[in-house]
VEXKOL-27457 format. One record per residue (C-alpha): x negated, y, z; residue in three letters. Coordinates in Angstrom, 3 decimals, m for minus. Layout:
<pts>
X_Y_Z_ala
...
</pts>
This chain:
<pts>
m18.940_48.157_m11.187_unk
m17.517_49.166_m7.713_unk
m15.051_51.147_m9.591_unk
m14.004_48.102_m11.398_unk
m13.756_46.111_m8.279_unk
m11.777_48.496_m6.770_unk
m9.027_49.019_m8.952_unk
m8.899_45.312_m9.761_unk
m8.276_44.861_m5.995_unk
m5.752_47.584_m5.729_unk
m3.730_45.488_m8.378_unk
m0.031_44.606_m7.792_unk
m0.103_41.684_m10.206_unk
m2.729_40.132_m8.154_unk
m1.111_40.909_m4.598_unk
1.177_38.599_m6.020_unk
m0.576_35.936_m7.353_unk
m2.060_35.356_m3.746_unk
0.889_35.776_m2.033_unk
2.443_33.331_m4.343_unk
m0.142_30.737_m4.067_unk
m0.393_30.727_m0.269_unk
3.590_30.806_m0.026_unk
3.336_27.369_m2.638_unk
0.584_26.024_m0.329_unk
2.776_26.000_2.888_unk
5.567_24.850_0.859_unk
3.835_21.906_m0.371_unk
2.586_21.524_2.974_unk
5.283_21.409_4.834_unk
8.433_19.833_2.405_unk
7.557_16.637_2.916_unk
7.358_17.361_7.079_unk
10.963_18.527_6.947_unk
12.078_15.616_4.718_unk
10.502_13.199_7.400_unk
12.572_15.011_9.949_unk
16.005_14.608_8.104_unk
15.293_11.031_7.404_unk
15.053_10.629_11.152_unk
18.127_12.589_12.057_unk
20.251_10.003_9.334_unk
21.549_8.300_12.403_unk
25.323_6.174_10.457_unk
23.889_2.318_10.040_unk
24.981_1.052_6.381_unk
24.900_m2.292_5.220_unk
23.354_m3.164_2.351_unk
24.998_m5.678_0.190_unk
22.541_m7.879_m1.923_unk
24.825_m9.820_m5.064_unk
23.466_m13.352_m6.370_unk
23.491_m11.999_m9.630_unk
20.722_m9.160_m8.515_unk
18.467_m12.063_m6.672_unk
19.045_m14.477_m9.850_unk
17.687_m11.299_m11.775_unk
14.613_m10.412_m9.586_unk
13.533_m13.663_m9.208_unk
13.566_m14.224_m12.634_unk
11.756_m11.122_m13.216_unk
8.608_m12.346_m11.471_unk
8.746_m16.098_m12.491_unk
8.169_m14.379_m16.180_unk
5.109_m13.674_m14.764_unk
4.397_m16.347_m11.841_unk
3.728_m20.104_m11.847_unk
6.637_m21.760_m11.823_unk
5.508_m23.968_m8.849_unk
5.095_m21.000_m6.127_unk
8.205_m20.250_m4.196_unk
9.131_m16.350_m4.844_unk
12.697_m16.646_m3.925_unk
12.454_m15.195_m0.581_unk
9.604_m12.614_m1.686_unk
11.649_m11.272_m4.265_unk
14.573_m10.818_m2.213_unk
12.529_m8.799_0.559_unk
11.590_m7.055_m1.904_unk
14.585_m6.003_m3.870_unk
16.104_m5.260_0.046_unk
12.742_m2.841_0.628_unk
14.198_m0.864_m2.822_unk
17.368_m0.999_m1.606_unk
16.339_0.674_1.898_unk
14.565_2.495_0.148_unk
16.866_4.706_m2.384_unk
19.829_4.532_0.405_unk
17.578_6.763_2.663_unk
16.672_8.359_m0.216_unk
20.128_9.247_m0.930_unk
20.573_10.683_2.853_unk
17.955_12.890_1.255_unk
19.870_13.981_m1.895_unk
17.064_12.583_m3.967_unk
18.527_9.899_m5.530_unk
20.448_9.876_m8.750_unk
22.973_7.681_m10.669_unk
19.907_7.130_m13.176_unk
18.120_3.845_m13.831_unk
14.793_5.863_m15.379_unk
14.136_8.014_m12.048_unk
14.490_4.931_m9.359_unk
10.828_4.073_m9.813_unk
9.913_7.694_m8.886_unk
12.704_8.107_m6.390_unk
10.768_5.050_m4.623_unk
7.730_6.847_m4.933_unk
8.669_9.318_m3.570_unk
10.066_7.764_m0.349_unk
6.847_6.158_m0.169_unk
5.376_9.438_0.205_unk
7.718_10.854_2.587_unk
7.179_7.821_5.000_unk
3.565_8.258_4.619_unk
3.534_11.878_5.072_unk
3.208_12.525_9.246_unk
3.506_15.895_10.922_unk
m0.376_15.734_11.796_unk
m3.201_13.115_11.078_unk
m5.782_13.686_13.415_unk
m9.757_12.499_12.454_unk
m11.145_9.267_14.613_unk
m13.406_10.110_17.192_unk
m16.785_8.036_17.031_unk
m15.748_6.160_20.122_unk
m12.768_5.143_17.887_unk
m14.232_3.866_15.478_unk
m17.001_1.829_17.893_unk
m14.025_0.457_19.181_unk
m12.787_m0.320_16.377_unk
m15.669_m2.352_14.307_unk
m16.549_m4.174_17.719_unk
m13.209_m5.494_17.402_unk
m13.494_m6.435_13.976_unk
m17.285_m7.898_14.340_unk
m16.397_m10.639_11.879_unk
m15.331_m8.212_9.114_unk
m19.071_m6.270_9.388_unk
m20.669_m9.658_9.193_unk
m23.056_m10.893_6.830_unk
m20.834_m13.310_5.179_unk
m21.382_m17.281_4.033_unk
m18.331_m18.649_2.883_unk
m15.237_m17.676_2.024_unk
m11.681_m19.570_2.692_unk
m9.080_m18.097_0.591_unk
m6.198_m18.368_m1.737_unk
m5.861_m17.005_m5.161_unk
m3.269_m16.532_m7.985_unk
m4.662_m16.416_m11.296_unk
m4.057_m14.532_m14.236_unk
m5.156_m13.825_m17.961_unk
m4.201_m10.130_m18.260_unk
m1.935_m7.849_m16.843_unk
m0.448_m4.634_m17.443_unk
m0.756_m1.781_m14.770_unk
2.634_m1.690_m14.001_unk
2.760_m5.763_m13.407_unk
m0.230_m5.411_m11.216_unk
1.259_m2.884_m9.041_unk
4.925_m4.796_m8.881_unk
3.150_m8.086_m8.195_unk
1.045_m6.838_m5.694_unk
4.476_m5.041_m3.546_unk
5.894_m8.568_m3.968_unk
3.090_m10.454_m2.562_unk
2.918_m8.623_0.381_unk
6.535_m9.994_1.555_unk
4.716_m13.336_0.979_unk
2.659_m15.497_3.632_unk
0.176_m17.840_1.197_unk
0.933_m20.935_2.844_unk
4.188_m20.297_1.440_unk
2.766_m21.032_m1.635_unk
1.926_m23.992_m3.801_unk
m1.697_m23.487_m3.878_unk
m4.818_m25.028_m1.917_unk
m6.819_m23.327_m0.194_unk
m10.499_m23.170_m1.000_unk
m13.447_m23.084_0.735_unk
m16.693_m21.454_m0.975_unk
m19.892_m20.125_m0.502_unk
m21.205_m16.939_m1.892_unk
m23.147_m18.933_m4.509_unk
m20.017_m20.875_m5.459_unk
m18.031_m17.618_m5.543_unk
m20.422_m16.154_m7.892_unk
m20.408_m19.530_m10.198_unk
m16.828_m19.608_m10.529_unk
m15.446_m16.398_m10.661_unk
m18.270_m13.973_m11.248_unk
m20.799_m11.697_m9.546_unk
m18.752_m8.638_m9.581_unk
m15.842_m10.800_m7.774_unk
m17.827_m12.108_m5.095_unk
m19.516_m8.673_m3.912_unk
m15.747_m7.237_m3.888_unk
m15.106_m10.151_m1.453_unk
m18.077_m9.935_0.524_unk
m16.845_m6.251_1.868_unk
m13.029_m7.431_1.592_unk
m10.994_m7.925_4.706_unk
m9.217_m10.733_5.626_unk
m5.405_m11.345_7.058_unk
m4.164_m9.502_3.679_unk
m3.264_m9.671_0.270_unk
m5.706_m7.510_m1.845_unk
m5.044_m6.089_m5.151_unk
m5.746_m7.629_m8.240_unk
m9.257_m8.019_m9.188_unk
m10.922_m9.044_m11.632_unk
m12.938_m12.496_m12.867_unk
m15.141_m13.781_m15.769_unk
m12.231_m15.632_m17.288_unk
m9.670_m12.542_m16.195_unk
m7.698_m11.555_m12.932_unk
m7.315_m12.499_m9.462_unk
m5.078_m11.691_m6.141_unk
m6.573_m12.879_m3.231_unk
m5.974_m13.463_0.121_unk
m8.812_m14.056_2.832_unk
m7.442_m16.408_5.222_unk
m11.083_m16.663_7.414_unk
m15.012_m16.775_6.666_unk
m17.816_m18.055_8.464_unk
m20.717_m15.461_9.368_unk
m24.183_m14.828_10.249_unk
m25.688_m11.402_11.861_unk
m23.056_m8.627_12.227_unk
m24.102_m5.265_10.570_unk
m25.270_m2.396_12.540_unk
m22.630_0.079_13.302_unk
m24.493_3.340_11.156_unk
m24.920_1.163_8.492_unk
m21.010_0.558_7.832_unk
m19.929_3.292_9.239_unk
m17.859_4.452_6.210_unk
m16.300_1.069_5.618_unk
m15.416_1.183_9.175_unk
m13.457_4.670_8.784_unk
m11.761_3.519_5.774_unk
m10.171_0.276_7.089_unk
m9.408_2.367_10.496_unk
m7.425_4.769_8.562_unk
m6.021_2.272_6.024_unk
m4.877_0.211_9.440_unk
m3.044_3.162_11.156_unk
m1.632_4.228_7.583_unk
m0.059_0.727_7.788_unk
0.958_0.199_11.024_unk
2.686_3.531_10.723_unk
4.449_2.696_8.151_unk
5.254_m1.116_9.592_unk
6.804_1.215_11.713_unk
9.198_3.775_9.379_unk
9.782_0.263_7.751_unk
11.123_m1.301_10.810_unk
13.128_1.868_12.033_unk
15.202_2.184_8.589_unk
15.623_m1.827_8.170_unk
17.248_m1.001_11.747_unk
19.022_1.854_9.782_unk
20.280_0.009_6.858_unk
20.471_m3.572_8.007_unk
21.162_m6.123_5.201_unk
25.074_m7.759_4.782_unk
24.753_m11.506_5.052_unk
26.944_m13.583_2.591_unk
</pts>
């Protein structure tokens, strides 16, 4: 058996296996490092140059899918800016194409490259003290609920995900819908009891992503909600890592957002 070991170790073949694998490792490791680099380095300010036609078209795009009565004209042309941003630093990065089919994974992938820092480090405890004390209200037992909601009878996967991008350039008293105010037993009457527990560990001050009702699909926004006894601090201690991460993941990339709107400012007509 030794024998067999021994010779099986002493093979070429799998010298380079390993050394292929650990060489793919770094490189995987590391790419999306030096793209972050040359995306900062990109330092010639373009315009970009937004037609009427193209808002006409995006805002129809959405109204397919959105009451007529809520305002998504100046949503949709953040949004269609953000893209734009998007594939023109893309294109400082040779990884755009003159192809239609790839732009959704061209923006994808500039996602991930703003995402991707040179080095993450964990939160201490102390951090993350510091950082439920702050937010109390969100590790509260909660009562009521006010919030806003958009409702719909199905959606696809790739309408949930472009409707929720869109609603984030919107603020919901933008839009042409009354807020409510509910209790946790009204919550659970009118929408469900599955809906109601995903709001009761929800966070407020945010859009969240689509979920779902009895009678089909909702996005939500918490806009406050009034509270009894906070939590103790071991016993949400893993909701209170992932919003601290989930927080600096967005406020880092507020950031990168910010820096190439700077970069690429937008031509006013």
């Amino acid at each position: 058996m030794k024998t067999v070991i021994y010779y099986i170790l002493r093979e070429p073949l799998l010298h380079f296996l390993l050394l292929g694998s650990v060489l793919y490792l770094i490189y995987s490791t590391l790419q999306p490092q030096r793209q972050q680099k040359q995306l900062k380095t990109v330092q010639q300010s373009r315009f970009i140059r937004i037609s009427k036609e193209e808002r006409s078209l995006a805002q129809k795009q959405y109204k397919l899918l959105f009451d007529k009565n809520i305002n998504i004209k100046k949503a949709a042309q953040k949004e269609l800016y953000k893209k734009k941003v998007l594939l023109k630093a893309a294109e400082a990065l040779k990884l755009a194409q003159n192809d239609p089919t790839i732009e959704k994974i061209v923006l994808q992938r500039m996602y991930a490259i703003l995402n991707s820092k040179e080095k993450q480090t964990e939160p201490s405890e102390l951090e993350l003290e510091k950082f439920y004390k702050e937010h109390l209200k969100d590790y509260s037992k909660k009562e009521s609920l006010s919030l806003f909601h958009i409702h719909f009878n199905r959606l696809t996967k790739e309408q949930t995900k472009s409707l929720y991008q869109l609603l984030q350039n919107i603020n919901p008293k933008e839009l042409k819908r009354k807020k409510e105010t509910l209790s946790i037993e009204d919550l659970n009457k009118k929408f469900g009891k599955y809906f109601a527990q995903q709001l009761l560990i929800a966070p407020k001050g945010e859009w969240l992503d689509t979920i779902q009702s009895k009678d089909g699909f909702e996005f939500v926004y918490i806009s406050d909600y009034s509270t009894t006894q906070a939590y103790p601090f071991e016993d949400v201690e893993a909701r209170v890592y992932r919003d601290f991460k989930k927080a600096q993941q967005k406020e880092n990339l507020d950031k990168e957002f910010k820096r190439l709107y700077k970069l690429y400012p937008q031509q006013k007509e």
